[in-house]
C-alpha positions as CSV (number, residue, x, y, z in Angstrom):
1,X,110.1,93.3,133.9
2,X,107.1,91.0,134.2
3,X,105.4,91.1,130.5
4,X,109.5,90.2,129.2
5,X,109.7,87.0,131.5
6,X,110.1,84.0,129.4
7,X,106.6,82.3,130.4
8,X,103.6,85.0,129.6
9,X,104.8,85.6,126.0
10,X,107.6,83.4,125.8
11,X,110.2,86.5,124.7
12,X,113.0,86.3,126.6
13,X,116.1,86.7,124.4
14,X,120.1,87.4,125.3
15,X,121.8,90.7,124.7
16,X,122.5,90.3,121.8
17,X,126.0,90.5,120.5
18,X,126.2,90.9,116.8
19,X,124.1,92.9,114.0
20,X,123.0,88.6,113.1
21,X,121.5,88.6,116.9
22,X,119.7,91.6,116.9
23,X,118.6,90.8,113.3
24,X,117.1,87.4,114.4
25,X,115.3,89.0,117.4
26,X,113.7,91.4,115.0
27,X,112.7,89.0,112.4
28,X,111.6,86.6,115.4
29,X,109.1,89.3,117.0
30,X,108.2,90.5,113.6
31,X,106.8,86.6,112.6
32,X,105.3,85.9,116.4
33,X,103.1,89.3,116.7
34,X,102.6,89.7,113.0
35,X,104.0,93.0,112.8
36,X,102.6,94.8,109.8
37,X,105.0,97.9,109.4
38,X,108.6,97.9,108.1
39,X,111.1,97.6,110.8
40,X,115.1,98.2,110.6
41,X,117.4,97.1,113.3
42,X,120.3,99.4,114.3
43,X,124.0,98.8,113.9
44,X,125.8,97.3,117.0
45,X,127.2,100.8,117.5
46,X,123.6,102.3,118.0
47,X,124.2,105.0,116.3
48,X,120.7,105.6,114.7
49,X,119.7,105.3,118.5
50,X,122.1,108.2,119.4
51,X,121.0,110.3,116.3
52,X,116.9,110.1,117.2
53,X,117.5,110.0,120.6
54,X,114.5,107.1,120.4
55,X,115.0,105.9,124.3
56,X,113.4,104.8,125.6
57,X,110.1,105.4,123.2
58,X,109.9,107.6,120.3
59,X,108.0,107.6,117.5
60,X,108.7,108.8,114.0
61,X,107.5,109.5,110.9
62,X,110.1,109.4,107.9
63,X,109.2,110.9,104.4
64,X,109.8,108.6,101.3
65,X,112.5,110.6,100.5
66,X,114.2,110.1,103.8
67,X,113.3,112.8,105.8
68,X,111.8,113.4,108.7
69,X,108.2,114.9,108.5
70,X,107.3,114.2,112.3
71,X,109.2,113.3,115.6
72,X,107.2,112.4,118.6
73,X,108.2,113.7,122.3
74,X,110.1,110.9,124.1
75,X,108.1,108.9,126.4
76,X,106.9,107.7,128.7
77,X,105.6,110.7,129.6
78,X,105.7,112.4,126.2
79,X,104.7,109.3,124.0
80,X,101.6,110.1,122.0
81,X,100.5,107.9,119.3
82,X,97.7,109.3,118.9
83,X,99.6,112.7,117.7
84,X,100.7,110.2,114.9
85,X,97.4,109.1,113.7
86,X,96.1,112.2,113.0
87,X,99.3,113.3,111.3
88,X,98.7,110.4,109.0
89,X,95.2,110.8,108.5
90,X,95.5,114.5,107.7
91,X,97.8,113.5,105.2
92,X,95.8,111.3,103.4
């Protein structure tokens, strides 16, 4: 994929192979593109990926209590982030 060649961005990373990899990718994307938003990383066993069924795009919105109060269609084709926006707005 073009926009993740090591060059353009400068992300290019190896799979990583422990929670500490995948960890340090996070933490690394979250400081170069000044992420705003709270971001957790999935156990090597993927299992909050298997639970959501997030691949390979899907966007949530979790209650502070836990639970889920909106899940987004999975993309591409079904990715609308715009469907999130209003959810927020019309809950503010």
């Amino acid at each position: 994929m073009d926009a993740n060649e090591k060059g353009k961005d400068d992300v290019c990373y190896l799979q990583p192979r422990t929670l500490a990899d995948r960890v340090n990718i996070a933490n690394d994307f979250v400081k170069r593109f000044h992420y705003p938003l709270p971001m957790v990383v999935d156990a090597m066993d993927n299992k909050a990926g298997e639970l959501y069924a997030a691949w390979p795009e899907r966007l949530y919105i979790i209650n502070p209590d836990g639970r889920i109060a909106y899940r987004g269609g999975m993309g591409p084709f079904d990715y609308h982030p715009e469907q999130v926006r209003a959810f927020l707005e019309k809950k503010n």
